[in-house]
N, C-alpha and C positions, 0 to 999 in steps of 0.2 A: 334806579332802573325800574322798568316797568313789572308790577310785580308784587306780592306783598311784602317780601323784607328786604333790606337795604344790602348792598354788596357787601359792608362789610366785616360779613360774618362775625358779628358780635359775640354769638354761641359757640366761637370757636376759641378753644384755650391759648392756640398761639396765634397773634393777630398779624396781619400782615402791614403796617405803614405804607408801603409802595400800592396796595392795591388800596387801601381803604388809611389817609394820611389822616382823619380828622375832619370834622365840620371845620367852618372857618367862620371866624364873625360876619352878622348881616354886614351889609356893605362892601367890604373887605376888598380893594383894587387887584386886579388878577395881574399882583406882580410875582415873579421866578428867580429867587435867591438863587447861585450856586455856588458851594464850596470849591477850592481849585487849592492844591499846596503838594508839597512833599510827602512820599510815603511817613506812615508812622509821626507824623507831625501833630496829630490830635485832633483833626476835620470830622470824624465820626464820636470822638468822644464830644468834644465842643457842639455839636449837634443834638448830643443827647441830653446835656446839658441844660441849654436853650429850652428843647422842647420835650424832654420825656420820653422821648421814643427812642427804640436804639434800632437805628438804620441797617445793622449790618445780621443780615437775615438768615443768610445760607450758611450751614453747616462748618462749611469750609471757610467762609469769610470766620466766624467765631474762633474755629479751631487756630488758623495762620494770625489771626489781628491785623488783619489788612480787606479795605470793602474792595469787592470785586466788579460787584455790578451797581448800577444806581439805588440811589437809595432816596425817598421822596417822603417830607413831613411839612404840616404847615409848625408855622412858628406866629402863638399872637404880641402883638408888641404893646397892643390896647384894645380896648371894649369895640373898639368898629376898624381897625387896624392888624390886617395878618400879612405875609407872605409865603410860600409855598419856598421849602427849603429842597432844592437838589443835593444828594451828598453823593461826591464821582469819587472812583479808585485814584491813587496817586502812585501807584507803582508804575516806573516805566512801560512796563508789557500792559496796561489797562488803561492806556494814554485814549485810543479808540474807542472805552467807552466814558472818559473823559471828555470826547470833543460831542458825544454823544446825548451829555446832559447839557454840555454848555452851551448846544442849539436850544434857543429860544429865551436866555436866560438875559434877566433885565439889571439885576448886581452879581457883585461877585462877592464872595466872603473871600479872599485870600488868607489861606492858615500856615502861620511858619513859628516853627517852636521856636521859641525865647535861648534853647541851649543847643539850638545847633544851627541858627538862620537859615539864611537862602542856602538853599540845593539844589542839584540841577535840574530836577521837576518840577520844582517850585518857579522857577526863569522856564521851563516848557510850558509850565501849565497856564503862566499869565502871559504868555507870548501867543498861545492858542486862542485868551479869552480876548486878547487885543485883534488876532484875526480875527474872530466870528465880532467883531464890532461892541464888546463889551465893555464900555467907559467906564461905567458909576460901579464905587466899590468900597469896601475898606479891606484893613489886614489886623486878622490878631495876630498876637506875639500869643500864643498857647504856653503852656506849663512854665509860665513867668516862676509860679511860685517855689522852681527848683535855682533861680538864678537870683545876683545880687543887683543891686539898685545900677550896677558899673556892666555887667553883662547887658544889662536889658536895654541901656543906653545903645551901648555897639550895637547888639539886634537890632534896633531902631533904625539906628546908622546906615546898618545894611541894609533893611529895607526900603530905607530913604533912594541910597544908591543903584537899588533894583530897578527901583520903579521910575528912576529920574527923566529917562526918555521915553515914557510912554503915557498914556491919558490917565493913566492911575496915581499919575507924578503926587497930586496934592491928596491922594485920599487918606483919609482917617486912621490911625494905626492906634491900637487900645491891646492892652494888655491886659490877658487873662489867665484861668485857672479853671480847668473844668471838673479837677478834682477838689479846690477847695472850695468854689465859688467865687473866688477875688475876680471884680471886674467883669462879671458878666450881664452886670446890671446897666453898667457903661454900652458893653458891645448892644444891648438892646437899645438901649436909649439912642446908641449913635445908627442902629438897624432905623428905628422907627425916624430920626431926621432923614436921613436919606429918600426911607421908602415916601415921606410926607413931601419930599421936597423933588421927586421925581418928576421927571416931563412927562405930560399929559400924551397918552398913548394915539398916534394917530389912528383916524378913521380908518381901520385897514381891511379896502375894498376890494383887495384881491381873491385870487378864488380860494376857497375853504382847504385846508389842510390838516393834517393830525400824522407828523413823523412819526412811526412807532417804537416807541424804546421797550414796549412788553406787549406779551399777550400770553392770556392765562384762561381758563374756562372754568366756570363757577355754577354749580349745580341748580337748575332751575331757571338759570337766565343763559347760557351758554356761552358764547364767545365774550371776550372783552378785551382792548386793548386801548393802551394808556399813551399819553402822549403830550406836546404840549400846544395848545393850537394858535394856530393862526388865520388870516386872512377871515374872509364872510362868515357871520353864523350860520350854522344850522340847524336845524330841531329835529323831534323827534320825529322819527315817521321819512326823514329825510332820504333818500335815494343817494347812494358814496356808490364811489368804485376803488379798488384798490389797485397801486400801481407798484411793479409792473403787471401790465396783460388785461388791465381795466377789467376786473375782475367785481363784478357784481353785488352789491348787497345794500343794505337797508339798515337803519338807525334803527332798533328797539329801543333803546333809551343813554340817558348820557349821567355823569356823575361829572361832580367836583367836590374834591376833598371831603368823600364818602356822601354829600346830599344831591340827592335828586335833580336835576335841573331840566329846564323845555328846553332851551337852546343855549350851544355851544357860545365860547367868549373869547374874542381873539386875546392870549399871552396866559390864558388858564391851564392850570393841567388836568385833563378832563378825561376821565374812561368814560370808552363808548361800547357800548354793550350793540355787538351786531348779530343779524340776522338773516341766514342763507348761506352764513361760512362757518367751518369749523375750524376750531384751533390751531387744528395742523397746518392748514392753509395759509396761514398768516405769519408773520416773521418779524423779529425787529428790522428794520431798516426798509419795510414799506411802507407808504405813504396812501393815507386815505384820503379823496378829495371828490369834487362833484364832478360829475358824468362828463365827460367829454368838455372840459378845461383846461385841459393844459396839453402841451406837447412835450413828450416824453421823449429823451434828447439822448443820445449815445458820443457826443461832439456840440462843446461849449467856449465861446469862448469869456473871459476873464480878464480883471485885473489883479493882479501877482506880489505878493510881496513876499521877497526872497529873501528867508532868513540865513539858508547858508552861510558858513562863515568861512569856506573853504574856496567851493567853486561855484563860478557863474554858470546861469542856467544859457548856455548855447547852442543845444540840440535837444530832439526829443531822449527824452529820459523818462525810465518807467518809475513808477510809484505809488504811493496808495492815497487812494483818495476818499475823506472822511468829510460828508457832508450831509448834513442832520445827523441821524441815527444810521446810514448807507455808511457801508467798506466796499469798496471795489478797488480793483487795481485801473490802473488808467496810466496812460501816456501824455508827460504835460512839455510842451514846446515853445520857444517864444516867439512872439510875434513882432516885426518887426527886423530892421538890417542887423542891431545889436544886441548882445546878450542879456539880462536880467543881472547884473552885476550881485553882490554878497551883499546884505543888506538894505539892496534896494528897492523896486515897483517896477512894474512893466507891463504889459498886457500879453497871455498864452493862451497858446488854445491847445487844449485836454480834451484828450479820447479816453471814453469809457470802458473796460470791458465789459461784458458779458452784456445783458438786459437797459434798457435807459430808464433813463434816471426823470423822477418828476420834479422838474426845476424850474425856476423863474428867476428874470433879471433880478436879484439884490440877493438870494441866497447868499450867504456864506461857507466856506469849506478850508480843510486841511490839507495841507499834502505833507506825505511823510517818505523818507527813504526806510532803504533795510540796512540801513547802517546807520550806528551814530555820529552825528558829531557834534563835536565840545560845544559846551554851553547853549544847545537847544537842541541835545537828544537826539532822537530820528526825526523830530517834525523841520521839514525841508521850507515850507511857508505856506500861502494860503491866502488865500482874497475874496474877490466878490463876484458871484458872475451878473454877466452883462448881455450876452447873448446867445438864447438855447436853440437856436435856427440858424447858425452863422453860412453866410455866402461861398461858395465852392470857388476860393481865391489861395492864391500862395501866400504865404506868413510872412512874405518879405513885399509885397504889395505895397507900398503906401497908402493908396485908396483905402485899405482894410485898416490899416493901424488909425488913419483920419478919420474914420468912420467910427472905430472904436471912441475914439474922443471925444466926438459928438454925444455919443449913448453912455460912455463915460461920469458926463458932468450931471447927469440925474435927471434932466428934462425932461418931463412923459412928451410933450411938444415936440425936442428935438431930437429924442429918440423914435418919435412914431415916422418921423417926417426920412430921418434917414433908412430906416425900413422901407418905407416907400420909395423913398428914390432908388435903392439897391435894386430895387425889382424890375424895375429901368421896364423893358418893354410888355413883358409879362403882366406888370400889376399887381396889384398887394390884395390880396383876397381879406376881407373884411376880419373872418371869422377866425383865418389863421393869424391875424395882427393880433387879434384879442387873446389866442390862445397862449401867442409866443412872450406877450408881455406880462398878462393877466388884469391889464386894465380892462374894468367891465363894461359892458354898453353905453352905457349912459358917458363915462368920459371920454372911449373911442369919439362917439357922437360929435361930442362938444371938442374936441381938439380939432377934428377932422374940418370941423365946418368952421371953425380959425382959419385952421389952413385952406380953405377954398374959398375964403375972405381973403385971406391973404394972395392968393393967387399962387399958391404954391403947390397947389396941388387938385386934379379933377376927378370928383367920384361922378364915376358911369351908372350906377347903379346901388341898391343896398346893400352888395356883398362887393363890388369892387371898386378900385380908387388908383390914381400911375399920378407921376410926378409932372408939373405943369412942362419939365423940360423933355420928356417920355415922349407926352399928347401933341406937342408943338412939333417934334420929329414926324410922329406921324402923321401929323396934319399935312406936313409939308410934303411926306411921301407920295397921300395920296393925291394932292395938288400933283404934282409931278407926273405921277402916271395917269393921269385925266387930260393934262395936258399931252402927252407924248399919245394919249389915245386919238385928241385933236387934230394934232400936226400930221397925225401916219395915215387917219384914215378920215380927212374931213366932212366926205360926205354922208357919214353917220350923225345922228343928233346926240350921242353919246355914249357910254358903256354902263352894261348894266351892273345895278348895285352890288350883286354876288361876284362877278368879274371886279370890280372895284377894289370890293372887301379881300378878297382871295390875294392880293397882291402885295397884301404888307406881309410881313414877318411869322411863319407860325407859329410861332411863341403867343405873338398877341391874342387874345381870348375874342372871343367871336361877340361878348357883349360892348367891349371897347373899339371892336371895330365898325357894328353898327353906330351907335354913339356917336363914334367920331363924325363919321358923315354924315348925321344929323345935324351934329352941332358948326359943322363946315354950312351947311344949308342956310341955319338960324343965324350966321354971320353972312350972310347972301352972297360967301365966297362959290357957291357949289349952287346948280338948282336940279330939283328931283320930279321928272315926270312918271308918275306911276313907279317902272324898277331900272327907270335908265336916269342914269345922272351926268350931267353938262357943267361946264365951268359956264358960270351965271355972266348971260351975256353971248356965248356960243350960239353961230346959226350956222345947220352947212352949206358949205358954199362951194361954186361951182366955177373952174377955169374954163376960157373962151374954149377950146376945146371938146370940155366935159360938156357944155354947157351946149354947143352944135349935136353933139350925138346927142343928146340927152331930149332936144327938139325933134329929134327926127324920130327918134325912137317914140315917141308923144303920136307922131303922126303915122308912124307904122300899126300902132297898135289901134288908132280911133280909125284908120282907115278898115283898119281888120275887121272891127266888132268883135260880134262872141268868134271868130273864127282866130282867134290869137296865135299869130306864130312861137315854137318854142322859143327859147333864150337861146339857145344852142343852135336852130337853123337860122335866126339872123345872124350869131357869129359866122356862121359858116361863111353866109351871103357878103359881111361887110370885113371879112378878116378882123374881127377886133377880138380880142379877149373875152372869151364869154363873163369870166369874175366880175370884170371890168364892166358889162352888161348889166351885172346883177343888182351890181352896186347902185348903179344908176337906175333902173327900174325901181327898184326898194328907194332910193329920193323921190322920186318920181309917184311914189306910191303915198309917199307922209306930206307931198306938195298936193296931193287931194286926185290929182290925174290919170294913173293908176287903181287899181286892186290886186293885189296878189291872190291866186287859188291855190288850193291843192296841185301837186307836180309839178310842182314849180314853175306854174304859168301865172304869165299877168293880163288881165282884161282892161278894156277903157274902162273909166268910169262911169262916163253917160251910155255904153252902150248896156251895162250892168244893172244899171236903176230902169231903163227902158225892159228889161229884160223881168226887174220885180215889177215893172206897173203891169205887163202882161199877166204874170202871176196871182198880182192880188186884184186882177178884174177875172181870171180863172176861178177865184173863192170868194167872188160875190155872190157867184149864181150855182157853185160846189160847195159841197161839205169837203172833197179829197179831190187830191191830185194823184193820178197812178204814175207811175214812170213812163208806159208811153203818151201820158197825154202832157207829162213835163217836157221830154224830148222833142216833142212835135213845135210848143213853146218856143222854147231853146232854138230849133231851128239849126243844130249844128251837126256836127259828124258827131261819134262817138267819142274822140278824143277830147274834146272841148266841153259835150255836153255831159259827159261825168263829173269834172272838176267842178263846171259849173253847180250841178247838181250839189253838189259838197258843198260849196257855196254858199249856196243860198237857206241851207244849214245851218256851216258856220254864221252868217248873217243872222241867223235866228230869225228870218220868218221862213222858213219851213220846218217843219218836225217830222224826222221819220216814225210811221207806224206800221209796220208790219211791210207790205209790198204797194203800200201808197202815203201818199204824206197831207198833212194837213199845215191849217194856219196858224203860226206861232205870235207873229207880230206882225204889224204893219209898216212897223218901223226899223227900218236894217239898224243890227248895231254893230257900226264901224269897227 
């Protein structure tokens, strides 16, 4: 940590392993050993064994001989070769902070003594490391050296038997002695082929995390808390928040296995020495991650796998749910018409209580009842989640459970794509895709633009995207009402864009609905004048009837001049419907032969422009026009030669200045 001496407290008579485990050789792959077995089986002595340290810290762990809380040591296997050893409790009641070290852990040591094999913790605790996804392993046989060459066969036996149905089926079983040394030479050797022969750790570009399993405050550096990380690095000086409540602070510096380091390592166990929080603030089972990445979820859904041996899971039922270093109780249900039968899989969806939980699709977790039962304890089962935004549908939906399946089978492709389409007319907001999967920008990008290759899907914009079958509804909607605008009111040239837009769905976001009839336009389905839009091709037109008034009304009003009858006293004059008037004056108006004024009167055209060539021979030989020498102009009564006046305003070649006007333009703009 940042600072001059190292966390861990060298100067201090009794040292701590959990806070300060030991350097680790240069090189050394940030893999996470963890022990898992029966109480009193010999997991904490066999650890000390191995590596020198005795894990079991607290007062009370010494005094009972049983670990209560984790216990963390590396172990070297060779000169560039280490692993970081977890040591969990194995007593039934400490199973939670069992499932608590076995997040994030890459082997498992299974430990079962030689004179009393499998126990029932020993079948919970590898039942646990097989739900958190924990394959690669071995098992010792501990205190061999109190049994004969015919016991330790059987022990084998039963071990063979334990593990026959699970991914642990072929692993390594070695027998040892952590009191006399027999065979611990072996358990290292067969440690170091494994860790040597391990799968190369994917690039894991999701967002930065650090589950807490401790925190402790250490004089001169302050806060600290331990963990084991995952997803993006970070470094020093780094901006976290702690969830829940996104709680604020800052990297002062980071360790692993007691040395300094600049930036964090996805699958290390790494104390992070922060800054702006105190001790009390912080807790095991929250999670430190970067600002505003993740969506923090109260309701998840899951794939299940139901250890019960009793009863199927057919209703919601309450339980406790252990995922990372987090306990909460939660309600887990299934999904789906059928139940989750006794040792089967299935997909649930689980309510959290109290605060939400910072999760992402591939998490794993526990569920446990308050009661036991035979041969897996209280752990009731446990899986994987899949989605921490799930859709406001019934559990008995097919759509949901088909949808699950898709997002199921692991495809960031066919998981983003069915997000997307879920969002159906609303739209899948860029930012919240990113959050709710933790895939980072740069692969959003690159799937997104597959899929709009593929024609499966159209981003409107950098922040939003709907499914091609979404966009094509809409499409057709607003087709629909464009046309039904045609048909009802033809002598319009069309509907304006905001009347347009306002008629799909409110759901739909206001930048998809521009877009859309953009992109209606750019396929020369739609054409756009200024803010009125026409199905391309559209002209109005006029029935033998409209088209007689519509003459005469031409010749009513050129016979007028500036002296223009209202709309209203030719209705009166010909019984026709004034609307009906209006309508047709306004065609009449975009046909070039008209102008419409203020109060809703209309002038000829040619008597309009005769009327500006008076004006701007007025301001050949003026600087202004006063209002009585405009009206004299004008030539009309007062009711005529106000609008007009407006007019010739609106036109922009006059401009008012005070109680006279002058010249604006010479040119009217239509």
């Amino acid at each position: 940590m940042s600072g001059a001496q190292p966390l861990d407290r060298r100067t201090e008579a009794a040292r701590d392993p959990a806070r300060d485990p030991g350097p680790a050789p240069p090189g050394a792959p940030p893999l996470v050993l963890g022990t898992a077995g029966h109480i009193d089986h010999g997991k904490t002595a066999l650890v000390r064994a191995l590596t020198g340290q005795d894990l079991d810290r607290l007062p009370e762990e010494k005094a009972r001989g049983i670990t209560i809380e984790l216990g963390f040591a590396p172990l070297a296997l060779a000169d560039d070769l280490a692993v970081a050893i977890v040591d969990v409790p194995g007593h039934e009641r400490f199973v939670r902070t069992m499932v608590a070290g076995a997040s994030g852990l890459d082997l498992v040591m299974l430990v079962v003594a030689a004179d009393e094999g499998v126990m029932p913790q020993t079948r919970e605790h590898l039942a646990i490391c097989e739900l958190l996804g924990v394959e690669r392993g071995l098992v010792v046989l501990t205190k061999s050296d109190l049994v004969d060459e015919e016991m330790l066969e059987l022990a084998t036996e039963d071990v063979r038997d334990a593990l026959a149905a699970g991914p642990l089926a072929d692993a390594p079983i070695v027998a040892a002695s952590a009191q006399t040394g027999q065979g611990l030479d072996a358990v290292r050797a067969t440690l170091e082929a494994l860790v040597r022969t391990a799968p190369a750790r994917r690039d894991d570009r999701r967002p930065a995390r650090l589950a807490i399993d401790r925190v402790f405050t250490k004089h001169g550096f302050g806060t600290v808390a331990t963990g084991t990380w995952t997803g993006r690095p970070l470094a020093v000086g780094a901006a976290v928040v702690l969830e829940p409540g996104a709680r604020k602070a800052r990297i002062r510096g980071l360790e692993r296995h007691g040395e300094e380091v600049a930036t964090s390592l996805a699958g290390a166990r790494i104390a992070v020495n922060l800054q702006d929080r105190a001790g009390d603030e912080i807790h095991r089972g929250d999670v430190l991650t970067e600002p505003a990445a993740l969506l923090p979820t109260t309701v998840f859904d899951a794939t299940l796998r139901w250890l019960s041996r009793e009863t199927p899971l057919a209703e919601p039922t309450s339980v406790e749910l252990l995922c990372g270093t987090t306990e909460r109780r939660a309600r887990v249900a299934p999904i789906g018409e059928k139940p989750v039968e006794p040792g089967g899989t299935g997909f649930a969806r689980i309510h959290v209580e109290g605060p939400p939980l910072a999760l992402l699709p591939g998490d794993r977790f526990v569920i446990r009842g308050f009661a036991r039962d035979a041969g897996v304890g209280a752990t009731l089962g446990g899986g994987r989640v899949l989605d921490v935004a799930p859709p406001h549908r019934r559990r008995r939906d097919p759509a949901l459970r088909a949808e699950l399946e898709r997002i199921a089978r692991g495809d960031e492709t066919a998981g983003l794509l069915a997000r997307i389409e879920r969002s159906a007319l609303s739209g899948a907001d860029l930012e919240g895709l990113r959050r709710e999967t933790g895939l980072d920008g740069e692969a959003i990008d690159s799937i997104l633009a597959r899929l709009v290759e593929a024609g499966a899907i159209e981003c409107f914009d950098a922040r939003l995207c709907m499914s091609r079958e979404a966009a094509d509804r809409l499409r057709s909607a607003l087709l629909e009402t464009l046309d039904a605008f045609h048909e009802g009111d033809p002598l319009q040239p069309g509907m304006s864009r905001a009347a347009l837009m306002a008629g799909l769905p409110g759901n739909v976001p206001t930048a998809a609905r521009a877009a859309l009839v953009a992109r209606l336009a750019e396929t020369g389905a739609v054409a756009i004048d200024g803010e009125v839009v026409s199905r391309t091709g559209f002209t109005a037109r006029l029935d033998d009837e409209e088209r007689g008034i519509a003459d005469r009304l031409a010749r009513r009003f050129a016979e007028a001049g500036l002296e223009a009858p209202a709309l209203r006293t030719i209705a009166d004059e010909t019984g026709l419907d004034a609307t009906r008037l209006r309508a047709l004056a306004h065609y009449l108006e975009r046909q070039g032969a008209l102008i419409a004024a203020p109060d809703d009167l209309f002038f000829d055209r040619a008597a309009v422009l005769e009327l500006v060539g008076r004006v701007l021979a007025h301001f050949d030989a003026h600087d202004a026009l006063d209002t009585q020498a405009l009206k004299a102009l004008i030539g009309t009564s007062r009711r005529t030669a106000m609008p007009l006046m407006a007019l010739l305003d609106d036109l922009q070649v006059t401009r008012r200045d005070g109680s006279v006007r002058r010249l604006l333009s010479r040119t009217p703009r239509w």
